[in-house]
C-alpha positions in Angstrom: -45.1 -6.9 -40.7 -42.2 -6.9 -38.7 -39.7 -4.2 -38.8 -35.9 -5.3 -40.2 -33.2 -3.4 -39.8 -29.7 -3.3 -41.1 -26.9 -4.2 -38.9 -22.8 -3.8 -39.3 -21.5 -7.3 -39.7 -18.4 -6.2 -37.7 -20.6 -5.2 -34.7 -21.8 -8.7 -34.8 -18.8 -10.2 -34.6 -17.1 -8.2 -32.0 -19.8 -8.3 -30.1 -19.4 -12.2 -29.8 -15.6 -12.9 -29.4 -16.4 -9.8 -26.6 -18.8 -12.1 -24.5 -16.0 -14.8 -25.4 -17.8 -17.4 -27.5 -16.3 -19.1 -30.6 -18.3 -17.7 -33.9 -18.5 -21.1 -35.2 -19.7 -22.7 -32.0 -21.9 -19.2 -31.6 -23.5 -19.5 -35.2 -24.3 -22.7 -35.2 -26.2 -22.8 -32.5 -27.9 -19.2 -33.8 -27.8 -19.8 -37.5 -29.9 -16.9 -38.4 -26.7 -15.0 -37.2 -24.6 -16.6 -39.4 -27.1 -14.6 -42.4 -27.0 -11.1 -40.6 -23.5 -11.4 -40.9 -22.9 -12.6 -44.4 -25.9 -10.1 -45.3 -28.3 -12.8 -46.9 -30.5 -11.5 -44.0 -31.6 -8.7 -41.5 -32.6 -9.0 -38.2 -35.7 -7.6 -36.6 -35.3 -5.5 -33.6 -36.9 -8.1 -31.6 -34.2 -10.6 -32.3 -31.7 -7.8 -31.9 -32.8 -7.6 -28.5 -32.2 -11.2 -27.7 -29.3 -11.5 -29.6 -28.0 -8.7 -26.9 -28.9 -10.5 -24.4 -27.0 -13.5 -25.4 -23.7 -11.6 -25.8 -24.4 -9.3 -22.8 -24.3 -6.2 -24.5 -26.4 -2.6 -24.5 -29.0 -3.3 -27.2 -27.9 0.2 -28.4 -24.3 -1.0 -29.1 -25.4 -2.9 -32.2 -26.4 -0.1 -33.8 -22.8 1.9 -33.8 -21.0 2.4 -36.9 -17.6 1.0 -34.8 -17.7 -1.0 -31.7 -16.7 1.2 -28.5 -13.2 1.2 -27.2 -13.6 -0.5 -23.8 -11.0 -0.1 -21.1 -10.8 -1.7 -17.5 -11.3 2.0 -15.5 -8.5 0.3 -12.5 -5.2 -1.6 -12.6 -5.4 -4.6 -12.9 -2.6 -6.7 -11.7 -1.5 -10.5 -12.4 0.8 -13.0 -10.3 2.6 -13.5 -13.8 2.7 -10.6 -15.1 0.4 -11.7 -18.4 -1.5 -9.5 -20.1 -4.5 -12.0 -21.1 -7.5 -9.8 -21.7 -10.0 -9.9 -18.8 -13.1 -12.1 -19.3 -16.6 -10.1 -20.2 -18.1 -11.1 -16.5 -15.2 -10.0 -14.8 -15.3 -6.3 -16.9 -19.3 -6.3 -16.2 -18.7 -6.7 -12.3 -16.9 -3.9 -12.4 -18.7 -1.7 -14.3 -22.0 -2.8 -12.1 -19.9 -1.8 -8.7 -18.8 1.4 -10.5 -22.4 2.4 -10.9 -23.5 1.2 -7.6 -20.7 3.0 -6.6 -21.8 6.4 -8.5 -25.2 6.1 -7.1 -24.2 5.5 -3.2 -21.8 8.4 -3.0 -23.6 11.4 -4.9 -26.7 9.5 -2.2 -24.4 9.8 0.9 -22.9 13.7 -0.1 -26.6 14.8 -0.8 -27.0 13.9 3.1 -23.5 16.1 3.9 -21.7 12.9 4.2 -17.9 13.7 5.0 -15.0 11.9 3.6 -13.6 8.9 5.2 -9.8 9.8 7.1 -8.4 6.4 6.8 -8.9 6.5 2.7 -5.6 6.9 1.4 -4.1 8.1 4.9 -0.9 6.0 3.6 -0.3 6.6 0.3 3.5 7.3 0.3 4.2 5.1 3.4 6.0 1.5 3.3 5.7 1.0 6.9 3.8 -2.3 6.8 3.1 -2.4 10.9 1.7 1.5 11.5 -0.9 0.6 8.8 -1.3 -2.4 10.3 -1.5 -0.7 13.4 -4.2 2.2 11.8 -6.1 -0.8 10.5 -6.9 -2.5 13.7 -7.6 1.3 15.2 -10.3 2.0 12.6 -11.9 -1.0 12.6 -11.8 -1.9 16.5 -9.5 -4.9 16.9 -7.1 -5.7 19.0 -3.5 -7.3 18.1 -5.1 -10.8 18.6 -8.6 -10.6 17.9 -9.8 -13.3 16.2 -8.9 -15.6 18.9 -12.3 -14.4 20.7 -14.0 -16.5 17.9 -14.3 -20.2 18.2 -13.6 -20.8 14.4 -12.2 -18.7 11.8 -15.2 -18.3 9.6 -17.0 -17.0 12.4 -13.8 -14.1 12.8 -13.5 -13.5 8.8 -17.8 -12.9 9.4 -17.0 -10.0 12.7 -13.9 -9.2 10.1 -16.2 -8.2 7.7 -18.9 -6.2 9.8 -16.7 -4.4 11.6 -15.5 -3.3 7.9 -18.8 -2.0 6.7 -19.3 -0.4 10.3 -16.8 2.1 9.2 -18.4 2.7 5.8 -16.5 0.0 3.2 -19.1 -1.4 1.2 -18.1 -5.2 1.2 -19.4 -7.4 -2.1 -19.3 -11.4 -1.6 -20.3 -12.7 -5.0 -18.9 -15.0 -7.8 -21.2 -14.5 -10.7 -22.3 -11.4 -12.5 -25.2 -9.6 -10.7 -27.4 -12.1 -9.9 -27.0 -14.6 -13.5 -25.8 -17.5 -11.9 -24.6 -18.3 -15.2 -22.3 -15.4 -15.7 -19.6 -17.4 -13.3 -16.8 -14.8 -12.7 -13.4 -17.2 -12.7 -11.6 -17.4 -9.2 -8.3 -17.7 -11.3 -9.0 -14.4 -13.1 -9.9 -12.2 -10.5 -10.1 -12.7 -6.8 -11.1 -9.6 -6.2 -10.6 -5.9 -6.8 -10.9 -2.6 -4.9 -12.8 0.8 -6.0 -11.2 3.6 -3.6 -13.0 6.5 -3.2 -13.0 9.0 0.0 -16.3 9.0 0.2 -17.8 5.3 -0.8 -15.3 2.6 -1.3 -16.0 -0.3 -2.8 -14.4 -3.9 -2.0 -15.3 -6.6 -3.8 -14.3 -10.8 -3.1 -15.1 -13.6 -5.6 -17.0 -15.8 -3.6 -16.5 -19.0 -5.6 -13.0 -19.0 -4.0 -11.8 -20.7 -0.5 -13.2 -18.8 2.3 -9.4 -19.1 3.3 -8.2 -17.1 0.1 -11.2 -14.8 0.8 -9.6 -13.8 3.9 -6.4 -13.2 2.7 -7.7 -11.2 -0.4 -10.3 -9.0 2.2 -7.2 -7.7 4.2 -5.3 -7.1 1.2 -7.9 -5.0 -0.3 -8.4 -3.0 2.9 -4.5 -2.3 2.3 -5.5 -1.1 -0.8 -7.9 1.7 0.7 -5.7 2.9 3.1 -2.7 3.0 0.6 -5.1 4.8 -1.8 -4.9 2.5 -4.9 -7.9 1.1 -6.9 -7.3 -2.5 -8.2 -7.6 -5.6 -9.5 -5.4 -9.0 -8.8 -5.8 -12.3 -9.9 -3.4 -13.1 -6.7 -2.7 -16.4 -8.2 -1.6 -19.1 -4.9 -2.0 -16.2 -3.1 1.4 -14.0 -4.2 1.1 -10.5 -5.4 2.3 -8.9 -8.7 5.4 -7.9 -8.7 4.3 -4.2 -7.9 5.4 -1.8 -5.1 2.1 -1.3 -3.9 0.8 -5.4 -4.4 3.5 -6.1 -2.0 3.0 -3.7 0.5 -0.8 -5.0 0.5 0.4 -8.3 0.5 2.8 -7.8 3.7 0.1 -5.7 5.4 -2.2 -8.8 4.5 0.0 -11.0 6.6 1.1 -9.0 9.1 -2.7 -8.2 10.2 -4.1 -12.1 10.1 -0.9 -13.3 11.8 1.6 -11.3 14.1 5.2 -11.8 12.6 6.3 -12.0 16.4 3.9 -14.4 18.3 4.1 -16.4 14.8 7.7 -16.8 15.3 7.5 -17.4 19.3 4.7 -20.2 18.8 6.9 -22.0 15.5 10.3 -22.1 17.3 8.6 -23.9 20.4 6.1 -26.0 17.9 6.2 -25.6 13.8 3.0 -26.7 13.3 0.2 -25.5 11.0 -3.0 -26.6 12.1 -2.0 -25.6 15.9 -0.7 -22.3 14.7 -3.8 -21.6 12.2 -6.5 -22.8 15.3 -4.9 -20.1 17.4 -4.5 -17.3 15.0 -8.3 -18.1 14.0 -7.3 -18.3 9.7 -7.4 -21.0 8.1 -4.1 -23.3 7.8 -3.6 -22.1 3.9 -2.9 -18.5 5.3 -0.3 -19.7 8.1 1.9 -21.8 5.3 2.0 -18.4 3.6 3.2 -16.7 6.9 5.7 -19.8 7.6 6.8 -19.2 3.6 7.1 -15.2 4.5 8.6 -15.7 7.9 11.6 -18.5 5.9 10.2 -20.9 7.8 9.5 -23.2 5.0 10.7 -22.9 1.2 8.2 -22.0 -1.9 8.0 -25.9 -2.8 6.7 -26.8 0.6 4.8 -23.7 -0.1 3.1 -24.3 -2.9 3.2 -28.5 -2.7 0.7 -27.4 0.7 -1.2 -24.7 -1.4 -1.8 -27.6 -4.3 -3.5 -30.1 -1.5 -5.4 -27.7 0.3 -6.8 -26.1 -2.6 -7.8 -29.4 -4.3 -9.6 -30.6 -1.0 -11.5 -27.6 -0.9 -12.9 -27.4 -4.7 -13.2 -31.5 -4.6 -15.4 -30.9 -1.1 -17.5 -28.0 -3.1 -17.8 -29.9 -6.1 -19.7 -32.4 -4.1 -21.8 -30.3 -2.2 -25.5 -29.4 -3.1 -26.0 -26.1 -5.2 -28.8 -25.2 -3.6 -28.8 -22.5 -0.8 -30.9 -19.7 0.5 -31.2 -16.9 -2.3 -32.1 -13.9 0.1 -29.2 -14.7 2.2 -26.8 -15.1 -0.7 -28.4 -11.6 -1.9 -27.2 -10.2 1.5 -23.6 -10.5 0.6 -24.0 -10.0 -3.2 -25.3 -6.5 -2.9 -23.9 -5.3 1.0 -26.2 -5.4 3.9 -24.6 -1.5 4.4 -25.7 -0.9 0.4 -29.1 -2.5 0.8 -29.6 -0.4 4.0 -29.0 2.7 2.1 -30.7 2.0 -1.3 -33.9 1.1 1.5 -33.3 4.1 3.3 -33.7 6.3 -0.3 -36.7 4.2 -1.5 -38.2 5.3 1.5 -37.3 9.2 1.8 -38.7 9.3 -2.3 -35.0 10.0 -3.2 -34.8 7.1 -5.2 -37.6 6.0 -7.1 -38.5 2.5 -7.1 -38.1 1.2 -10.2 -34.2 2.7 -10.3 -33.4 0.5 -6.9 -34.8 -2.3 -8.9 -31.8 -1.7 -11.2 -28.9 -1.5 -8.8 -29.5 -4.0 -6.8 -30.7 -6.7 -9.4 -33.7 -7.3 -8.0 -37.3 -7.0 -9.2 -40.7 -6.7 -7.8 -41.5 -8.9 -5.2 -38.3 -10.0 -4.8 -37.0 -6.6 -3.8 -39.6 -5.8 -2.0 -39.2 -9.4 0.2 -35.6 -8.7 0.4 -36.0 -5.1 1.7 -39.1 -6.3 3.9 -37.9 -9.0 5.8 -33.9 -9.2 5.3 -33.0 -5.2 6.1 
């Protein structure tokens, strides 16, 4: 006989408008939900368990007199200021970075790991060109770099190692995890930051234009060296209307594109695709340097945003799904993570079945990944 057990009906119900389904919609396609809830019937635990895996919550949840209070644990900032309440995948990829997170530092100060100078190194400054300045120090790049790179994918790629060289765990991922049908919405969140002196986090939705990504990478390392975990939506690519967005957002475009050889190479030629072909970004960042700069006004701004944004989701939608999963894993977890979580498998620090668990991965799967892509 199997075991029933008795379930608060308001647990149920939060627990679905949390995962953000409609209770009609949700019960009808579950009707046996629609019974634990009206209390003509109790569920077993093993439909418990797969009811908690259809609203992505802790099995043990359903079992609380009152539903926990969840907050978001960082700022989380919009371009308009709304206070619409963050989508389930978006909380749960936070959370998942904050225990990755947990794991890598206590792992890195159990090997005497020392905190990381440039972490917070400006936290009272607005002077948008010495962090700049510190920036390109710390992670090795001249004024100009990107120009060494025959397209701007290949510099935001050398962008992005040379900001896990210096210890900034980078995540590229658009979904929760690895559930490619927990899609976390580019218009939500395009990314967020998780300072810490010892392991810092950044994070990028990578369902979003590799130009956007760009922008949004930068502004997070602005973040780090300002000192200020966060969250932005970063909606056409404008900041909140906070002291410490802005700053992020001016260091952002200060870094990719030099105010003053911006301004020598528009007065002799104001043209976006030569000026976005030199400075190695793509053409979406230099309209918001010509916008910045008062070169053009927020219509041509955003008329320009509109277009090149619709060419690029048009051109994606048409494009297979398919792809390599190992690579993809790469820059969901952090080749500089997977390096360490290998490196404590290894040593017997961390046992197997727990790396299973941060990175997502299970049996051979993990053990491919660790075999042939570390």
């Amino acid at each position: 006989m199997k075991t029933e057990v008795k379930i608060n009906s308001n647990i149920l119900t939060w627990a679905i408008a949390r995962a953000g389904f409609d209770l009609v919609d949700f019960t009808n396609r579950v009707p046996n939900v629609r019974k634990w809830i009206d209390g003509e019937k109790n569920p077993t635990v093993s439909q418990l368990k797969n009811f908690s895996k259809k609203v992505y919550i802790p099995f043990g949840y359903l079992f609380l007199d009152e539903h926990p209070k969840e907050e978001i644990p960082i700022p989380f900032f919009r371009t308009d200021n709304n206070n619409t309440k963050l989508s389930i995948n978006t909380y749960d990829t936070i959370l998942l970075l904050q225990r990755r997170q947990d794991w890598l530092k206590n792992y890195l100060l159990d090997g005497d790991a020392e905190e990381l100078p440039f972490v917070g190194k400006f936290k009272d400054s607005k002077d948008v060109y010495n962090i700049v300045k510190d920036i390109r120090k710390i992670l090795g790049l001249k004024e100009c770099w990107a120009g060494e790179f025959k397209t701007w994918q290949d510099a935001l790629n050398h962008l992005t190692e040379q900001i896990e060289e210096c210890g900034i765990i980078t995540v590229f991922n658009g979904v929760v995890g690895n559930n490619t049908k927990r899609k976390i919405p580019v218009d939500e969140c395009r990314g967020f930051v998780l300072v810490d002196k010892i392991a810092p986090f950044l994070f990028i939705n990578n369902s979003d234009s590799k130009a956007a990504q760009m922008f949004t990478l930068v502004h997070e390392l602005a973040h780090i060296w300002t000192g200020h975990s966060a969250g932005f939506d970063f909606r056409t690519l404008m900041p909140a209307d906070d002291p410490v967005e802005r700053i992020c957002d001016k260091v952002a475009a200060e870094f990719l594109v030099s105010e003053q050889i911006f301004n020598e190479m528009w007065d002799k030629n104001p043209d976006i695709k030569k000026s976005a072909k030199f400075f190695k970004v793509s053409e979406l960042v230099i309209a918001r340097r010509a916008l910045d700069a008062g070169k053009i006004n927020k219509k041509q701004f955003f008329d320009f945003y509109d277009e090149y944004s619709d060419k690029y989701f048009r051109r994606k939608k048409d494009r297979s799904t398919g792809g390599d999963f190992y690579a993809t894993t790469r820059k969901r977890l952090s080749i500089t993570f997977a390096s360490h979580i290998n490196n404590a498998v290894k040593s017997g620090s961390l046992l197997y079945r727990d790396a299973c668990k941060l990175t997502g991965l299970k049996g051979d799967t993990f053990q491919y990944f660790l075999t042939k892509y570390i």
